[in-house]
Structures are given as structure tokens and as C-alpha cells.
C-alpha positions as CSV (number, residue, x, y, z in Angstrom):
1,X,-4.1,-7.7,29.3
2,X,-6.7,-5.3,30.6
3,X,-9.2,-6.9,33.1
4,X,-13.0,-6.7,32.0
5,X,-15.3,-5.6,35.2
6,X,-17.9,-7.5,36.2
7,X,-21.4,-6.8,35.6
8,X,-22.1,-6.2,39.1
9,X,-24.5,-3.2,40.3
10,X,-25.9,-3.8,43.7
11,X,-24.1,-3.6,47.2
12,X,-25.0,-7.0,48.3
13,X,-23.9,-8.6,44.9
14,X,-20.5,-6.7,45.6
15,X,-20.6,-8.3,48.7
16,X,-20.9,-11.6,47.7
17,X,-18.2,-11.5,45.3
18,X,-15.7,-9.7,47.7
19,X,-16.3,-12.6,49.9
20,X,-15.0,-15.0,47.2
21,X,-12.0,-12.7,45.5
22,X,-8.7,-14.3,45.3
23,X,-6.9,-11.9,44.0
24,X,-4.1,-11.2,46.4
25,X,-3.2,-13.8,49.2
26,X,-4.5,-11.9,52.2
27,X,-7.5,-14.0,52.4
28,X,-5.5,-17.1,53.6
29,X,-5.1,-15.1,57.1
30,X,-7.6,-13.0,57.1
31,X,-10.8,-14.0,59.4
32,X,-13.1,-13.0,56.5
33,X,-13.7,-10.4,54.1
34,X,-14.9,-6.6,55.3
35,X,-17.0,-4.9,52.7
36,X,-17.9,-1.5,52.6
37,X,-20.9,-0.1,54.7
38,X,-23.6,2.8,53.7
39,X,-25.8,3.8,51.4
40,X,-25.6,3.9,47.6
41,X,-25.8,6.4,46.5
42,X,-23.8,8.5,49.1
43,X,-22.6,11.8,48.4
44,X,-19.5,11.4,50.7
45,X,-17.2,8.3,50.6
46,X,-14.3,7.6,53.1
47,X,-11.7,5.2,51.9
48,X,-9.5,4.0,55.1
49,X,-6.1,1.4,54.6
50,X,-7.6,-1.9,55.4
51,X,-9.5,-3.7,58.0
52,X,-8.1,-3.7,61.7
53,X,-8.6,-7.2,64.4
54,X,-11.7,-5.7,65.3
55,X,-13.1,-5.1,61.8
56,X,-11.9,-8.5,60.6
57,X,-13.5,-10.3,63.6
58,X,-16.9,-8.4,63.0
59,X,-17.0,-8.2,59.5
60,X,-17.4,-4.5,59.5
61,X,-15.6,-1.2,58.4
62,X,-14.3,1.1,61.6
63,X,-15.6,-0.1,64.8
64,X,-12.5,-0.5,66.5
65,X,-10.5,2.5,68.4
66,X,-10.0,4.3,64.9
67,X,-14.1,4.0,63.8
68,X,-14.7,5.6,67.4
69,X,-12.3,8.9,66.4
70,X,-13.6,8.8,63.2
71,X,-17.5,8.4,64.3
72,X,-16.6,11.4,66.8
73,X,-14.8,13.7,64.0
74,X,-17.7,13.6,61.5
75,X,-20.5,14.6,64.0
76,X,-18.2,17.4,65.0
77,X,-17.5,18.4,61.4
78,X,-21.4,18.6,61.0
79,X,-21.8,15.3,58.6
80,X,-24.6,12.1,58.9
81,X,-23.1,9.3,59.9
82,X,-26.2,7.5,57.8
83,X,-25.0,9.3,54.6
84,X,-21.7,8.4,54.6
85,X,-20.5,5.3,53.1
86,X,-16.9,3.7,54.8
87,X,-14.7,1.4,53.5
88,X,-11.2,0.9,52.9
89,X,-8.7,0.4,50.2
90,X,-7.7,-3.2,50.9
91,X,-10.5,-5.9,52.2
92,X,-8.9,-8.4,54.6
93,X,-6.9,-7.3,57.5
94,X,-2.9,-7.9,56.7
95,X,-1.3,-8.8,60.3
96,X,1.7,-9.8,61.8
97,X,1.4,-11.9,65.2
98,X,3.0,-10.2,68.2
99,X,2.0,-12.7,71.7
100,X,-1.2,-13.2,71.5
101,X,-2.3,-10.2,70.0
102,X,-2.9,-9.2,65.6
103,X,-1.1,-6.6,64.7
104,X,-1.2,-4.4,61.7
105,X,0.7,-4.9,58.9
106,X,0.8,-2.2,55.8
107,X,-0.3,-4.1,52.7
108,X,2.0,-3.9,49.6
109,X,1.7,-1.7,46.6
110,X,0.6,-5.0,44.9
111,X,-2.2,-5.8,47.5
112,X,-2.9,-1.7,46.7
113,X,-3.4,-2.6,43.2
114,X,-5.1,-5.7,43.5
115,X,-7.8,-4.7,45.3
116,X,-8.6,-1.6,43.4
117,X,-10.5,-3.7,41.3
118,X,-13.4,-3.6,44.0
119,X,-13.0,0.0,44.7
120,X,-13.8,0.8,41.5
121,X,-17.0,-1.2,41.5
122,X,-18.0,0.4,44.6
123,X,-17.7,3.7,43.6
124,X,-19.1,2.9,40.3
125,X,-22.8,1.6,42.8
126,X,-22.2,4.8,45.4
127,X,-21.5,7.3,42.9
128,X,-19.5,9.7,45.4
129,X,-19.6,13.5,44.7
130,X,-16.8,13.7,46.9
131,X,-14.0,10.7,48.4
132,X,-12.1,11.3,51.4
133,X,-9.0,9.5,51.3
134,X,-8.2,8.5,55.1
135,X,-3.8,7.8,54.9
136,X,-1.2,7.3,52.2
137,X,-2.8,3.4,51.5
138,X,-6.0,5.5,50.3
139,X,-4.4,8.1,48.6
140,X,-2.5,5.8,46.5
141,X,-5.0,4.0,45.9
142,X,-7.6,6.8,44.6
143,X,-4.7,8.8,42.8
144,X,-2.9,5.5,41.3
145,X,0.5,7.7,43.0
146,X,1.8,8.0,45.9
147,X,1.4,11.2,48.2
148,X,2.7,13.3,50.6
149,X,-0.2,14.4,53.1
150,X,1.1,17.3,54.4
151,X,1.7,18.3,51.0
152,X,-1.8,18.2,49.6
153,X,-3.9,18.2,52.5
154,X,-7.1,19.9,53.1
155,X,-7.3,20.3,49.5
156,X,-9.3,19.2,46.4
157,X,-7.7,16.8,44.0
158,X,-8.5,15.4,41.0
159,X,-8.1,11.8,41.1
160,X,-8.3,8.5,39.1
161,X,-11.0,8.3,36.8
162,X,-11.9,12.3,37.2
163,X,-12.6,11.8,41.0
164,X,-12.7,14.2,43.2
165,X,-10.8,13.3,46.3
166,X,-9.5,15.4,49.8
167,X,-6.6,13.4,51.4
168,X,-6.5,13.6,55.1
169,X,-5.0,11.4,57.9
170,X,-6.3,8.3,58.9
171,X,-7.7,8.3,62.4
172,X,-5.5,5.5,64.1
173,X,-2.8,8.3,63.3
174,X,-4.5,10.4,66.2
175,X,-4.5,7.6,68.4
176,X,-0.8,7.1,68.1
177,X,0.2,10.1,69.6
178,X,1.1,10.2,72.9
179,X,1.3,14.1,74.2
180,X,-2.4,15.2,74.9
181,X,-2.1,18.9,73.2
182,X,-0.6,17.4,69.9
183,X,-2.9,14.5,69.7
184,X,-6.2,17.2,71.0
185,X,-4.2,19.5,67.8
186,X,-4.0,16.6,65.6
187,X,-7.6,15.7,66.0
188,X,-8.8,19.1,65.1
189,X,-7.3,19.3,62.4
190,X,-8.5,16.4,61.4
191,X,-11.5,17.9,61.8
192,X,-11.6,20.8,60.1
193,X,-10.3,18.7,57.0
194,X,-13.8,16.8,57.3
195,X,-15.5,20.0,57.9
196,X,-14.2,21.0,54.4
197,X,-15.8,18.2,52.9
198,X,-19.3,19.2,54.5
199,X,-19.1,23.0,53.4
200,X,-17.8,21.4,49.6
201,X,-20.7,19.2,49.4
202,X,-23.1,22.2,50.7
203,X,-21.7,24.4,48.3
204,X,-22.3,22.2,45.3
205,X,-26.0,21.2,46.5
């Protein structure tokens, strides 16, 4: 049975009913939901996997270690911060204790699916010109397949719906790396794929 959306149109009503959804089970462990965060409309949207301990505890979308990289790459690649609108594929941060410390967890193709209900609200109130899909979670997610992202990125793809979507890495990706010239490579390419995004988006103005 196809599900109807709801009649929702503002951010804040979005909000409200994100904080209630049961759709999946990854509220029982989750500290609360983490809605998107921008303006609406916004020309550019980035779509990361799902919340991280910091962004569950605060309730926001990339301010932990990964929101710093990415909050660096898009002033380098010439973008407003204020423009953009961030969010992520899945809602609730999906962990796995390790100690004393949360660690992520990479939510299933069902938890994908589930929350792409509020995905497609959101886009539907922020009307993107142009969605950056930050990892394989938000690929799939925006092109209902999966991906490989060395495969495809840098480049303009058409995705669900008639979006149009550039797949890149996610920024915790960056992090990971451990030997200073590939990580300082890794982030510059990053980068220039965000840079592509700004020159699109100039192009089309």
C-alpha cells in the first residue's frame, strides 16, 4: 500500500512531527531526534548518513569533528554557510557502545527506506536546485540505488523524483585517514567536488 504524505509545509511543523516518528526503531536509543537545519528555500542541500554523539546530544546536524571539515570545505569552495541547508538521510543517531564511549553504527537499508519519508517532505519545503549527497547512506537514499562513489563522483546525476544530485564523500571519511598528504589530497578533493556545486548553481542563476 502506498503511503499518503502528510500535509505538512513549514520547517518547524516538520520538526515537530520528526520528533514524534516511529517509523523505524532507532528512536528507542537515540537521545532525541536531529532535524535538518537552514533555510527554506535553499538552493543547495547536503544530505549526510545520520546523526553522530555530538549531533544527537545537541539536537543539531554537523557540529561534531565531521560538521568542522565540512564547515571548512564549503567556505573554501566559495559557498554561504547561511544558504545551505544540512541534514542527513536517517534522523536518530544508530550506535553501538564501545567503554564508555557511542559509536557509530551504519543504519540498515530498511532504516534507509524508512526515513525517506521525511526526506522527501523536506525537500518538498526547501525546494533544492541542487542536493549534495555526503556517502553511500545518502546516495542511496536520493537515488533509491546503491552507488559506487568513485564511479560517479564529481558529477551531475539525476535522482529520485527528477532531482538533481552530486555524490561526494562524507567528511568523517577525511578524518579517518591517517597519513597527512592523503588525508590533505582527500580533503581537496573533497573540495573541488563542492566547488562544482557553487560554479553549477552560478551557472544556472
Amino acid at each position: 500500500m502506498t503511503e499518503t504524505m502528510p500535509a505538512i509545509t513549514t520547517l518547524d511543523a516538520l520538526r515537530e512531527a520528526e520528533a514524534l516518528c516511529r517509523r523505524c526503531l532507532l528512536f528507542k536509543d537515540a537521545t532525541q531526534v536531529v532535524p535538518g537545519e537552514g533555510p527554506a528555500p535553499a538552493r543547495l542541500m547536503l544530505v549526510g548518513e545520520q546523526p553522530g554523539d555530538q549531533e544527537d546530544l545537541q539536537g543539531r546536524p554537523f557540529v561534531g569533528p565531521a560538521g568542522r571539515v565540512l564547515d571548512r570545505a564549503i567556505a573554501e569552495a566559495g559557498i554561504e554557510r547561511r544558504e545551505v541547508f544540512v541534514t542527513n538521510a536517517v534522523k536518530h543517531f544508530k550506535w553501538e557502545p564501545r567503554g564508555k564511549r557511542r559509536l557509530h553504527k551504519k543504519p540498515s537499508a530498511y532504516e534507509i527506506d524508512r526515513c525517506r519519508w521525511w526526506n522527501d517532505i523536506e525537500r518538498a519545503i526547501v525546494r533544492p536546485e541542487l542536493t549534495v549527497a555526503l556517502g553511500v547512506t545518502a546516495a542511496a537514499s536520493l537515488l533509491g540505488r546503491g552507488v559506487t562513489i568513485s564511479r560517479v563522483r564529481g558529477t551531475l546525476i539525476e535522482g529520485r523524483g527528477g532531482a538533481r544530485v552530486v555524490v561526494t564523500i562524507h567528511p568523517s571519511f577525511v578524518l579517518r585517514i591517517e597519513d597527512e598528504d592523503d588525508k590533505a589530497r582527500e580533503y581537496d578533493r573533497f573540495v573541488a567536488d563542492l566547488r562544482f556545486c557553487a560554479d553549477h548553481l552560478r551557472a544556472a542563476a
